[in-house]
C-alpha positions as CSV (number, residue, x, y, z in Angstrom):
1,X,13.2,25.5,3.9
2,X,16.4,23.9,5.3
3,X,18.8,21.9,2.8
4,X,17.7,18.9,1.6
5,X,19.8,15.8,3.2
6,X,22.1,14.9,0.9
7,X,21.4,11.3,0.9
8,X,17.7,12.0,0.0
9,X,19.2,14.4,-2.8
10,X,21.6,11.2,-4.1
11,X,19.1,8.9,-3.7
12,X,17.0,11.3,-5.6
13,X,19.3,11.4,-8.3
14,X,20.1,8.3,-8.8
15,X,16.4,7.2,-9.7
16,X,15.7,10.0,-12.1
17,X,19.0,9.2,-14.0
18,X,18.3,5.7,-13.7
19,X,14.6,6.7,-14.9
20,X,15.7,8.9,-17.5
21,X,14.8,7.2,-20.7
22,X,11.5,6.1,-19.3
23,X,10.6,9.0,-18.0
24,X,10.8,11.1,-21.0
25,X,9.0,9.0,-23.0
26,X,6.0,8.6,-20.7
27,X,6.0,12.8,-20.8
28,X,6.1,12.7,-24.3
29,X,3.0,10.4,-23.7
30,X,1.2,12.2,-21.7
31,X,1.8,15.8,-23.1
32,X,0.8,14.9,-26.5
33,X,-2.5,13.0,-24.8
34,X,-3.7,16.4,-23.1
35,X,-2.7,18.4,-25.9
36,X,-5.9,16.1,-28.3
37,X,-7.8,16.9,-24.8
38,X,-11.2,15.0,-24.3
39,X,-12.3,13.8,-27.2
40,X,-15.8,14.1,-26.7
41,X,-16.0,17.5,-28.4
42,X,-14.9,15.3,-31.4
43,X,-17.5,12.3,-31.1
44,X,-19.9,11.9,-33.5
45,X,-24.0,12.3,-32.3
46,X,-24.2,8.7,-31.8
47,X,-21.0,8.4,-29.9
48,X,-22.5,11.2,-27.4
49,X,-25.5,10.4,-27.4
50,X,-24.6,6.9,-25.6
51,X,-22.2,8.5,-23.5
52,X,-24.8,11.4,-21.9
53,X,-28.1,9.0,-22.2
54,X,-27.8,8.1,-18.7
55,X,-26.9,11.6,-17.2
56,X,-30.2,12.9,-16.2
57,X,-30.3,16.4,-15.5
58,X,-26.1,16.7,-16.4
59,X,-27.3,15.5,-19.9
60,X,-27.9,19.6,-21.7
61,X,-24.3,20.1,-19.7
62,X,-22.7,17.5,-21.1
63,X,-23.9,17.8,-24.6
64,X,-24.1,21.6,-25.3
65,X,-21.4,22.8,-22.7
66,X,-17.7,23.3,-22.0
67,X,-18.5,22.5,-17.8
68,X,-15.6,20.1,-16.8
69,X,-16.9,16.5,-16.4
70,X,-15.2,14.3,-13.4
71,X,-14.7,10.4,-14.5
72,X,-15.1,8.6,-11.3
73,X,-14.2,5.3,-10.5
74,X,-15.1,3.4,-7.5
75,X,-14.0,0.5,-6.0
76,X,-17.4,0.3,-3.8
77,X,-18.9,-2.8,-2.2
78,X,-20.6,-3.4,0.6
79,X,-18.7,-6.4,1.9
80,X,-15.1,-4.6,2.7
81,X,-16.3,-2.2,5.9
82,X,-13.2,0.5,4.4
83,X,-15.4,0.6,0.9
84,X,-19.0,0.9,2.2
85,X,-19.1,4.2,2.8
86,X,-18.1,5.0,-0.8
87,X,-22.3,3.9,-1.7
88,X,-23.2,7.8,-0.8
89,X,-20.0,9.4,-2.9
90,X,-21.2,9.4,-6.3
91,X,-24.9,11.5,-5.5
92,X,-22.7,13.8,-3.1
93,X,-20.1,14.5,-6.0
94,X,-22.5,14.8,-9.0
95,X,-24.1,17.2,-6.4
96,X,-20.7,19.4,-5.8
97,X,-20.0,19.1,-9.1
98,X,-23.3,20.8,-10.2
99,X,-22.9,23.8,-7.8
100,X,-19.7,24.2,-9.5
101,X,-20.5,24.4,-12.7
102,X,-19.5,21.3,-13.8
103,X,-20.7,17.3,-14.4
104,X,-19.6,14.1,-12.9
105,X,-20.1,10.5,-13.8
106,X,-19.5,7.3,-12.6
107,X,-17.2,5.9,-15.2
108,X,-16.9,2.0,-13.8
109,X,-15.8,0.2,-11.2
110,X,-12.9,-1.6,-10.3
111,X,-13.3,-5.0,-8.2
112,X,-12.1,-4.4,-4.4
113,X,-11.1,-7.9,-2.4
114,X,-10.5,-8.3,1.2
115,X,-7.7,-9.7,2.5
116,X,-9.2,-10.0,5.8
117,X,-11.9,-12.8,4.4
118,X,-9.3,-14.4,2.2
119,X,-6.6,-14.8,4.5
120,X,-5.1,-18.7,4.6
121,X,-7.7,-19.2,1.8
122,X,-7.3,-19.9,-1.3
123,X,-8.4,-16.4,-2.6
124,X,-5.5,-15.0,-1.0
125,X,-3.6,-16.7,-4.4
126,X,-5.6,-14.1,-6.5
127,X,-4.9,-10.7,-4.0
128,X,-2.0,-9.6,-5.4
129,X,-3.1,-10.0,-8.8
130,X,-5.8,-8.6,-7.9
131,X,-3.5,-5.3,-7.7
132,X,-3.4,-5.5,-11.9
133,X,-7.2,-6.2,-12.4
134,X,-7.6,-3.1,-11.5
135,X,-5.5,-1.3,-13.3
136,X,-6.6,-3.1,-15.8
137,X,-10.2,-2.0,-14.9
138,X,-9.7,1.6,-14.4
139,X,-8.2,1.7,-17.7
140,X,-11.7,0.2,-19.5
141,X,-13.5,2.8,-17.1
142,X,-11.4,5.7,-18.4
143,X,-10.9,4.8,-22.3
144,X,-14.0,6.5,-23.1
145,X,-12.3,9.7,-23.2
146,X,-15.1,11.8,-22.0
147,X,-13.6,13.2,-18.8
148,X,-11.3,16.0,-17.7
149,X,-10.6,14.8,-14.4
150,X,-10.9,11.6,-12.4
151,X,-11.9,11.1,-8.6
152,X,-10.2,7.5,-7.5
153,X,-12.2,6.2,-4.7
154,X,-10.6,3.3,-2.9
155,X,-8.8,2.3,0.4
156,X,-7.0,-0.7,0.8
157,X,-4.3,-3.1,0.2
158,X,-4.0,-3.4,-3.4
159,X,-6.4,-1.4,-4.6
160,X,-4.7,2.0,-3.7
161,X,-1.8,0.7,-6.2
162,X,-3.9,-0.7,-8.9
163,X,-6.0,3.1,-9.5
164,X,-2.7,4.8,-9.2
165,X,-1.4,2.4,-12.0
166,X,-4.3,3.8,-13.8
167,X,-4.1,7.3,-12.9
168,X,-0.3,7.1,-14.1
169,X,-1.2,5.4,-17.3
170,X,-4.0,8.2,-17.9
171,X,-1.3,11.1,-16.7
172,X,-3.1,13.4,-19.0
173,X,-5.6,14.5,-16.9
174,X,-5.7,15.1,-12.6
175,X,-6.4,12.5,-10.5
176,X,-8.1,13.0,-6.9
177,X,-8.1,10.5,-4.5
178,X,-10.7,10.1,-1.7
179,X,-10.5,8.7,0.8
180,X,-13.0,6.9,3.1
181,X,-11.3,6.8,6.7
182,X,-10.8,4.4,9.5
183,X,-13.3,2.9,11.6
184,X,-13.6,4.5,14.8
185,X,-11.7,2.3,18.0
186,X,-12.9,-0.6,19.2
187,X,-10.9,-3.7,20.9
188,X,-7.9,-2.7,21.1
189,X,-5.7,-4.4,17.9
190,X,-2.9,-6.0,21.0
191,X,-5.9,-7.4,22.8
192,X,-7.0,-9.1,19.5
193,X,-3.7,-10.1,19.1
194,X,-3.8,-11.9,22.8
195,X,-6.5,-13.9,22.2
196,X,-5.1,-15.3,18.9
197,X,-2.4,-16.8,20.3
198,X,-4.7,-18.3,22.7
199,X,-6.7,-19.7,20.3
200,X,-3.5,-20.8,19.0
201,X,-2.5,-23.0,21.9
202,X,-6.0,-23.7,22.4
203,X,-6.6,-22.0,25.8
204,X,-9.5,-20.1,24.4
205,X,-12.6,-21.8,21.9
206,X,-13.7,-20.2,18.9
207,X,-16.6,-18.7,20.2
208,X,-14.6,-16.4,22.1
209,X,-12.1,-15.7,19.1
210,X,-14.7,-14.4,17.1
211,X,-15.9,-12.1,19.7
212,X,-12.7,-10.8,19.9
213,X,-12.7,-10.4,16.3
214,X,-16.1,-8.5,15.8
215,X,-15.4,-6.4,19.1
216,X,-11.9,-5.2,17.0
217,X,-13.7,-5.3,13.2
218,X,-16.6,-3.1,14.3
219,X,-18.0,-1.1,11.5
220,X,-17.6,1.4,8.6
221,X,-13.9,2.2,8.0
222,X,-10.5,0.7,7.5
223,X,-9.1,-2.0,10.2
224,X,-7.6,0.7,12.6
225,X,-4.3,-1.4,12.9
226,X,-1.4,0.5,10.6
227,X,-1.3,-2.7,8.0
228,X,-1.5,-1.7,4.0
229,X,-4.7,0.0,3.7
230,X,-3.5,3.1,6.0
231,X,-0.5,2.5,4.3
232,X,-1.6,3.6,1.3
233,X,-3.8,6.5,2.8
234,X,-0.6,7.7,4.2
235,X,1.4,7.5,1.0
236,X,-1.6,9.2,-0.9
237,X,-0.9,12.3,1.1
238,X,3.1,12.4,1.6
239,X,2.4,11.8,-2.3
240,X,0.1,14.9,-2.6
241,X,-3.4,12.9,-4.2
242,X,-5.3,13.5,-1.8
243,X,-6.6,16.6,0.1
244,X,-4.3,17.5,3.3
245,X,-5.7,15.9,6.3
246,X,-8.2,13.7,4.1
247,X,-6.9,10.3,5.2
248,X,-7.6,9.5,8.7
249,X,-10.7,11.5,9.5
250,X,-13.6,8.8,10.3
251,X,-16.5,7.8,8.6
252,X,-20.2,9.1,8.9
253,X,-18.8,12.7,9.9
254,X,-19.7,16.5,9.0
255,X,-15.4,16.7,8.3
256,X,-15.4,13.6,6.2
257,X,-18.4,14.6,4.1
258,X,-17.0,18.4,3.8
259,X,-13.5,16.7,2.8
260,X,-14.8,14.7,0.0
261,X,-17.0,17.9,-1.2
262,X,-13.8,19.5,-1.2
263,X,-12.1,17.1,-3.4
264,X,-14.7,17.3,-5.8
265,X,-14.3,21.5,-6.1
266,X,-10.6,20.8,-6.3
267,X,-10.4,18.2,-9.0
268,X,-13.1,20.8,-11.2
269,X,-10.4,23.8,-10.5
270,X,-7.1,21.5,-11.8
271,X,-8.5,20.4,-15.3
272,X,-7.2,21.6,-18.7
273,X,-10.2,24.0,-18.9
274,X,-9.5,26.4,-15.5
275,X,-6.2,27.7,-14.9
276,X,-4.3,25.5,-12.9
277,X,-4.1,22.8,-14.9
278,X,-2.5,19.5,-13.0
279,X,-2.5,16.4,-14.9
280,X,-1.5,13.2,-12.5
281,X,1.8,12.7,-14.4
282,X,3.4,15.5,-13.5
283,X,2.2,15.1,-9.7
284,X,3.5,10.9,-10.0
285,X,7.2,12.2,-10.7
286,X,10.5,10.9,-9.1
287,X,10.7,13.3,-5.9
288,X,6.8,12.8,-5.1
289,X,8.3,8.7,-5.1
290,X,10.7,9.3,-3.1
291,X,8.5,11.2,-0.4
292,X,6.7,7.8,-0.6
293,X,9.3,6.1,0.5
294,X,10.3,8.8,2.9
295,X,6.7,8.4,4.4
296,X,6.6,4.5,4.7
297,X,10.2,4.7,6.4
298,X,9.0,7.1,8.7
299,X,5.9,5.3,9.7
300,X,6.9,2.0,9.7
301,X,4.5,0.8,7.1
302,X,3.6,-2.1,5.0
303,X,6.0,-4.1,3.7
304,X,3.4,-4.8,0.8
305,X,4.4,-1.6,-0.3
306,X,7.8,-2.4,-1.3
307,X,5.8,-4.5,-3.9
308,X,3.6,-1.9,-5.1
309,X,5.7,1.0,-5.0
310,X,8.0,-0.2,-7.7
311,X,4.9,-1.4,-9.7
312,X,3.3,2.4,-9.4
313,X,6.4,3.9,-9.8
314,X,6.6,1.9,-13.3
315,X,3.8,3.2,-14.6
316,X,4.9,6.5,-14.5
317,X,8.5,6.1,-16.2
318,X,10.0,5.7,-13.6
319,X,12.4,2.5,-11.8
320,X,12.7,2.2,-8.3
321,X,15.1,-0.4,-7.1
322,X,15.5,-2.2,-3.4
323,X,18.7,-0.2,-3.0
324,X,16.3,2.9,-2.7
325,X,14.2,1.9,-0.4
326,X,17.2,0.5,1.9
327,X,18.8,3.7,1.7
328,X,16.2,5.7,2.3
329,X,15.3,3.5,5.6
330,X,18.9,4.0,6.6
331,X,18.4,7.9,7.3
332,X,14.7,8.4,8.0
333,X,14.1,7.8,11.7
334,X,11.1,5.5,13.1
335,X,8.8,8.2,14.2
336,X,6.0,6.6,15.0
337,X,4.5,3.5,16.7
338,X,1.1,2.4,15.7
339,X,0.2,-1.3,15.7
340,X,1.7,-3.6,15.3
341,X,4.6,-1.9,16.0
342,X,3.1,-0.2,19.3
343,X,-0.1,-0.2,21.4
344,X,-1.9,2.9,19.8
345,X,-4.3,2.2,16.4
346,X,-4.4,5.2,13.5
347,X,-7.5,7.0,14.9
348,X,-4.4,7.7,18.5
349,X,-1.9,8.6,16.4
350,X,-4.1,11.2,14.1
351,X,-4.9,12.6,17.7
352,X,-1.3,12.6,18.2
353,X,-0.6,15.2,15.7
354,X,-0.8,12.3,12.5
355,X,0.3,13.1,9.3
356,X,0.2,16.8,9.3
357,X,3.0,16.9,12.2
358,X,5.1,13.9,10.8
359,X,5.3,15.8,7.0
360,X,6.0,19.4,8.5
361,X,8.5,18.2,10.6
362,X,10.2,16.4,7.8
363,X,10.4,18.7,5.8
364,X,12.2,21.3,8.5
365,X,15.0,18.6,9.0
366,X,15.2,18.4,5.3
367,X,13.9,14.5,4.3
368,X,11.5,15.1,2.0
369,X,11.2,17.3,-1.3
370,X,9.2,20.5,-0.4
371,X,9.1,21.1,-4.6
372,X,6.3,19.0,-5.7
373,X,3.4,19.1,-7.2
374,X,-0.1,18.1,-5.3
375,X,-3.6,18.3,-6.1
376,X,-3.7,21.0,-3.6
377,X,-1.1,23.2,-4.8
378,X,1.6,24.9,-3.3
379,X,4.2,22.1,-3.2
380,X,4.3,19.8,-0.1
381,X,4.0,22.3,2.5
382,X,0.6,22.8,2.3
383,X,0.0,18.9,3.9
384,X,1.6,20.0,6.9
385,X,-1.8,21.7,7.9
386,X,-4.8,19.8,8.9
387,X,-8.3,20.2,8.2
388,X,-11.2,22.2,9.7
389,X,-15.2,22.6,9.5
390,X,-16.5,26.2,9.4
391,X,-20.1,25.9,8.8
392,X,-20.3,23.4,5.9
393,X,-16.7,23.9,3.7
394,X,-13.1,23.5,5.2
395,X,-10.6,25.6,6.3
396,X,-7.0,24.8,6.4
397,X,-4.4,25.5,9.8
398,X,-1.3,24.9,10.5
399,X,-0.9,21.2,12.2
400,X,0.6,20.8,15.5
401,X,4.5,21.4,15.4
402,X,4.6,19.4,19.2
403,X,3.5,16.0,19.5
404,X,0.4,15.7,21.5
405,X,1.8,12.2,22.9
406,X,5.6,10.8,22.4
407,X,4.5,7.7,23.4
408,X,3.2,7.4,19.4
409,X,4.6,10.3,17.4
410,X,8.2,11.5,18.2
411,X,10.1,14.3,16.2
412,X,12.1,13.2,13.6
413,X,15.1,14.7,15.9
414,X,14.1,12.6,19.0
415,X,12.9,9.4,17.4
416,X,11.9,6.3,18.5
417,X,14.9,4.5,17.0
418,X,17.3,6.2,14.7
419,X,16.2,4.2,11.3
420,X,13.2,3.6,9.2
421,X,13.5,-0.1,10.2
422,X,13.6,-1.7,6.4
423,X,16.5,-3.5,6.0
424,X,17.7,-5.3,2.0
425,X,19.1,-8.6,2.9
426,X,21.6,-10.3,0.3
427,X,23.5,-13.3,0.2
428,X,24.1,-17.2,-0.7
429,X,20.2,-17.3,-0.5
430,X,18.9,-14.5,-2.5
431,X,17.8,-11.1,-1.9
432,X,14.9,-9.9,0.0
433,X,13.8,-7.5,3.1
434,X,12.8,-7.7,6.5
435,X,11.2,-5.3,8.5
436,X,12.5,-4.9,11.9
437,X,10.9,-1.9,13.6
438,X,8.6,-4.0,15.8
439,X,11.5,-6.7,16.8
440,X,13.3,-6.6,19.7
441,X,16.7,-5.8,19.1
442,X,18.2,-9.1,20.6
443,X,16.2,-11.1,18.1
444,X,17.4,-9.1,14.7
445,X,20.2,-11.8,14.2
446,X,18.9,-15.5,14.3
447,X,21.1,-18.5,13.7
448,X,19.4,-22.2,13.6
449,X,18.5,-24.9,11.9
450,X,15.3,-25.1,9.3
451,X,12.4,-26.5,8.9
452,X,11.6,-26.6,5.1
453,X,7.4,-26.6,4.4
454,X,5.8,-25.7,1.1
455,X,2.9,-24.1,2.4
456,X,2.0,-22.5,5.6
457,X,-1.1,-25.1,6.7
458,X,1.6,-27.8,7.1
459,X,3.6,-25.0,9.9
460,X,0.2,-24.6,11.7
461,X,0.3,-28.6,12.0
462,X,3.9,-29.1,12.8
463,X,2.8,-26.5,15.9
464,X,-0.4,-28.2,16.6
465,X,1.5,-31.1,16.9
466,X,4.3,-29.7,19.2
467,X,7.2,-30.4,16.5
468,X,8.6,-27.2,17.8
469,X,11.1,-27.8,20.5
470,X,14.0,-25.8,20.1
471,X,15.4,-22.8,18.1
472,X,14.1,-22.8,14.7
473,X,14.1,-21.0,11.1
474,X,10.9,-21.6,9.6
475,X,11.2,-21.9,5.8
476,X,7.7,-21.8,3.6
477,X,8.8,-21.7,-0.2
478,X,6.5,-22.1,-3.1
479,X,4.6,-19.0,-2.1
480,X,5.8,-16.4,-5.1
481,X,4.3,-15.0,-7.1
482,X,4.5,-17.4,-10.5
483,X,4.2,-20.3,-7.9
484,X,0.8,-19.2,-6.3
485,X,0.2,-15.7,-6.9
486,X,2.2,-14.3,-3.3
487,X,0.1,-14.9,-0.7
488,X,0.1,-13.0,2.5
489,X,1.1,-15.6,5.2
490,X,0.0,-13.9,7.9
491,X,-1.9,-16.7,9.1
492,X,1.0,-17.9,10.4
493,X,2.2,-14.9,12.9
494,X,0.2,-16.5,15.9
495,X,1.7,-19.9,16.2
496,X,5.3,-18.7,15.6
497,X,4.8,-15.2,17.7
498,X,3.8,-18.5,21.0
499,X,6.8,-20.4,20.0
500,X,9.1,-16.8,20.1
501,X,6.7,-16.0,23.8
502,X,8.1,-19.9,24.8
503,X,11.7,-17.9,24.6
504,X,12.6,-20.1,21.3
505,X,14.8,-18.2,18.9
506,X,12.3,-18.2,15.8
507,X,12.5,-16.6,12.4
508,X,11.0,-17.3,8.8
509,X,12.1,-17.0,5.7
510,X,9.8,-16.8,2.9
511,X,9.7,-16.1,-1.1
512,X,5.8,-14.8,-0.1
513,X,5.2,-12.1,1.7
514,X,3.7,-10.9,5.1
515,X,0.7,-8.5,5.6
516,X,0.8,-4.7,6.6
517,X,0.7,-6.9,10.2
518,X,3.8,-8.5,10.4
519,X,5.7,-7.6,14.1
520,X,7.5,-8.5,16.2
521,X,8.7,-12.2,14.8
522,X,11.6,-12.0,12.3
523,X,10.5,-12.5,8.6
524,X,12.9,-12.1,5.5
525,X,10.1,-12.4,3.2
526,X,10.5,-11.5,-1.2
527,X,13.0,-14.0,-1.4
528,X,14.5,-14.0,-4.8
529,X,14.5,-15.7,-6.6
530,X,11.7,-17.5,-6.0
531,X,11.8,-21.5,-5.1
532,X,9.7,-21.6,-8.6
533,X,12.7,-20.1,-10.7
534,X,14.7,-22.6,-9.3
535,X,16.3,-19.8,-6.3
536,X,18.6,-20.9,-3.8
537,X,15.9,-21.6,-1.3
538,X,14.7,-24.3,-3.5
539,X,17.8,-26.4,-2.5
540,X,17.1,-26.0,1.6
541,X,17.0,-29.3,3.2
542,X,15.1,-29.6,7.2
543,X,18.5,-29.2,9.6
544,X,20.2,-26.9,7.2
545,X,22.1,-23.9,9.4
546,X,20.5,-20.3,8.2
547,X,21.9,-17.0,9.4
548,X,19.5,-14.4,9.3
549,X,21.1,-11.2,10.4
550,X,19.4,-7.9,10.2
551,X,22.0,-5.5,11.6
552,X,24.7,-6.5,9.0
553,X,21.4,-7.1,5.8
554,X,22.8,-11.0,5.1
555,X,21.1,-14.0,4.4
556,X,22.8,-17.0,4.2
557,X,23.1,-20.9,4.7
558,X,26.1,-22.1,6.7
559,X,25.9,-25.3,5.5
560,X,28.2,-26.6,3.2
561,X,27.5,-28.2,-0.5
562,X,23.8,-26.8,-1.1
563,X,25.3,-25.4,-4.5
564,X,25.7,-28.9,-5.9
565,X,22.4,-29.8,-4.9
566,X,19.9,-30.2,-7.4
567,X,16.5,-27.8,-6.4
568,X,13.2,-29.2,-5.3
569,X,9.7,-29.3,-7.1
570,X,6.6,-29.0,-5.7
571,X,3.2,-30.2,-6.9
572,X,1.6,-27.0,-7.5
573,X,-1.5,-28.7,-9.0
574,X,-3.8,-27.9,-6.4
575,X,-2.5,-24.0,-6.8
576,X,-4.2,-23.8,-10.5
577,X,-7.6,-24.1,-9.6
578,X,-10.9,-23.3,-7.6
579,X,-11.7,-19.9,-6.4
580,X,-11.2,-18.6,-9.8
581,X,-7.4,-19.9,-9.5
582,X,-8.0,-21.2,-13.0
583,X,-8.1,-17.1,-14.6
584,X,-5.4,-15.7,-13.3
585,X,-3.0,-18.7,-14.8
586,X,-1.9,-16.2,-17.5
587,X,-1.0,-13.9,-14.3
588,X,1.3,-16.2,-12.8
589,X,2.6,-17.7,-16.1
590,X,4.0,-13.7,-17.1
591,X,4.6,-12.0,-13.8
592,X,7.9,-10.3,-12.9
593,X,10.3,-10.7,-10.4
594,X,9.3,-9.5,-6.7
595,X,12.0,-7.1,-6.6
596,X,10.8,-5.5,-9.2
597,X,7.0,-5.0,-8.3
598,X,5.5,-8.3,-9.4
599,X,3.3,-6.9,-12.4
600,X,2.3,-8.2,-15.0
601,X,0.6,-5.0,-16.4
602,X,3.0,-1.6,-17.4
């Protein structure tokens, strides 16, 4: 392997001393939880006998035997098309497990919302929270202390983060994640896009929106754009939890069933009873973060991440700061472009080459840590193979070293721009980021005057209305998290995408956040602190000047005397309830900053 880059190695270093503390007392944690082991050696009859009374033909295994048993939690429902196929997984892995001498059992489930159905709704103010639910939720699942392994099954936006919260907190014992797929390619994610905006400007009627919609969301599988949920199945594999290969093969296929059979074998060989024992804290430890980050810069993924890697990271020991991240983006090229930062959807760029190609190539110009450890084994080389079927089990090969198209994968030499395209922004408003990778170089600075609204239905009115005339900085405050939870505004991309189409110089600036879908208009979202902690942005008044320059990472107002202006409220009251706003008031009343992961949990 070539020397690692020695920015990656500082980096690198700087987190685990930074970590240090932490770190060793989650070890101490963890070690002295797998030395007790299972405890269900140690349960009395009664104790047992509840736990195995539903086990059917496992039950003499469980009861009599020393046959690993596989905890597994599952985020399944029927409604979110990247969950459904995760109905089949438990028969098929009690199945595997059998033929491998051991015993599997669904040990709960964890609730799985889409942000798809909620977006500009009112349950959008629950999603991120939702993120902690089901850490919280795995936790119940896996506090029964019965299992030698658990088998993670979930896809998308924050339910990726919430179970590897859990498997972090339960670092005892391994943790394998499987994964469900994309959907296979229908309208193509810029032609959706197209007739948004129309329906934006009111060129096309809703009858032919929502054709557009269900000709794009199709059927079984993630949303084929590269938003959050293939976010996270790309992190899960530069992070070694899943299987190599596992994360973009489609649903419904001979490889994607073989895969998760696979899994299954591999999580019965990696438990404290065979010989390679891997418990998930010593595979969650500071370089297998930092090949996360390594892995979002190099793809160009969601920004949510930058909120849930800190928050994962946590629960592990270990602090990741936006300094990292911005650092990290500063020497990992862009070597992709998958929507919406290009034409091609995830199913193109697996066919490219994917995520086997990206992580050996990597790793021969030295930007990611080769000495991990990964469910698989054998340190982070082994994911630069990809999958194959021979007869019914898989067979590993080595993945293509040339991309099979440069118009969506490029070697990390030859890139499509020279940075990861996350850029930290500080100044006289805050911090936050913005993620320039789909925007045009001649729109990464933006100088104009603001429009200040305090949610984003009152933007999609000014627009309606044609308030929008000239350059603008849209400003939408009230949206973090201990205001209303940290909706994704993504609602608003159409209307402000027209007005950047009309050749008006447009940007927004936002304590919320965008979706994995945020492109090609410029968005310094995270702003901190928050308009609800009182934050610089709470003082902006409509004409202000803002600067939002992404080359140099500032934010700033260039008018004068907003220091000695006292900072706005907001009636929030309609934020506290409906929709099940009313439960998660405790959430929003003890969350943490959005720099540092907005948890509430670990």
């Amino acid at each position: 392997m070539p020397n690692l880059h020695p920015e990656l190695e500082r980096v690198t270093d700087r987190i685990i001393e930074r970590s240090a503390t932490g770190r060793a007392a989650y070890l101490d944690k963890i070690n002295r939880a797998a030395e007790d082991g299972p405890r269900r050696a140690h349960l009395s009859c009664s104790n047992q006998a509840h736990a195995y009374a539903g086990a059917g033909e496992d039950q003499d295994a469980l009861a009599t035997g020393r046959a690993p048993n596989i905890g597994i939690v599952t985020a399944y429902n029927d409604m979110l098309s990247a969950h459904q196929p995760y109905g089949t997984y438990p028969d098929l892995i009690r199945r595997v497990a059998r033929d491998e001498g051991a015993t599997a059992q669904v040990a709960g489930g964890v609730p799985a919302m889409c942000d798809g159905v909620t977006q500009g709704e009112a349950g959008m103010e629950l999603s991120l929270f939702s993120r902690d639910v089901i850490a919280l939720a795995a936790g119940v699942a896996l506090s029964h202390n019965t299992f030698d392994a658990a088998l993670y099954l979930g896809v998308c936006d924050k339910i990726v983060p919430g179970l590897v919260m859990a498997a972090a907190t339960f670092g005892h014992i391994p943790s394998v994640f499987l994964p469900a797929g994309p959907m296979t390619s229908g309208l193509s994610n810029d032609e959706k896009a197209k007739v948004r905006q129309k329906f934006a400007t009111g060129e096309v009627g809703r009858e032919d929106l929502m054709a557009a919609e269900m000709a794009a969301y199709h059927g079984p599988g993630t949303c084929t754009f590269y938003g959050t949920a293939n976010t996270n199945q790309m992190l899960m594999e530069f992070m070694g939890l899943h299987l190599p290969g596992a994360a973009f093969v489609t649903p419904g296929t001979d490889l994607r069933e073989a895969l998760t059979a696979e899994g299954v074998r591999r999580a019965t060989q990696i438990t404290a009873l065979g010989n390679d024992f891997t418990p998930a804290g010593h595979v969650l430890d500071e370089k297998t973060f930092v090949n996360g980050l390594v892995g979002l810069m190099a793809t160009g993924g969601s920004t949510n991440l930058i909120l849930h890697l800190p928050a994962m990271a946590r629960a592990a020991g270990i602090t990741l700061a936006l300094d990292d991240f911005a650092d990290i983006s500063r020497i990992v090229p862009l070597m992709a472009r998958v929507y919406p930062n290009g034409l091609a959807d995830v199913n193109h760029f697996h066919a490219a080459g994917g995520l086997g190609y990206m992580i050996g190539n990597l790793l021969s110009d030295g930007l990611l840590h080769a000495d991990v450890t990964t469910v698989a084994g054998g340190g982070l080389a082994a994911y630069a193979q990809e999958p194959k079927l021979e007869g019914d089990r898989i067979r590993w090969e080595p993945a293509p070293t040339d991309s099979l198209n440069d118009r969506i994968l490029r070697p990390a030499g030859d890139p499509f721009q020279s940075t990861g395209g996350l850029v930290q922004l500080t100044g006289n408003l805050g911090h936050g980021v913005i993620k320039v990778s789909a925007v045009a170089e001649d729109r990464h600075v933006i100088e104009a005057p603001v429009r200040v609204f305090h949610d984003q239905e009152s933007v999609k009115q000014a627009f309606r209305n044609g308030e929008f005339t000239s350059d603008v900085i849209v400003v939408v405050r009230f949206q973090g998290p201990k205001a209303n939870g940290m909706p994704e505004l993504h609602g608003l991309t159409p209307s402000l995408a027209v007005l950047q189409d009309r050749g008006l110089r447009v940007a927004l600036v936002t304590d919320g956040r965008m979706s994995g879908a945020s492109g090609k208009v410029p968005a310094a979202i995270h702003v901190s602190p928050e308009a609800m902690d009182g934050g610089p942005i709470a003082r902006l008044q409509d004409g202000d000047v803002v600067r939002l320059d992404a080359d140099k990472g500032t934010l700033e107002v260039l008018t004068e005397g907003i220091d000695t202006r006292p900072t706005v409220t907001a009636d929030l009251s309609a934020n506290q309830q409906g929709i099940g706003r009313e439960l998660f008031d405790v959430f929003r009343k003890n969350v943490g900053l959005a720099s540092e992961g907005a948890a509430t949990v670990v």
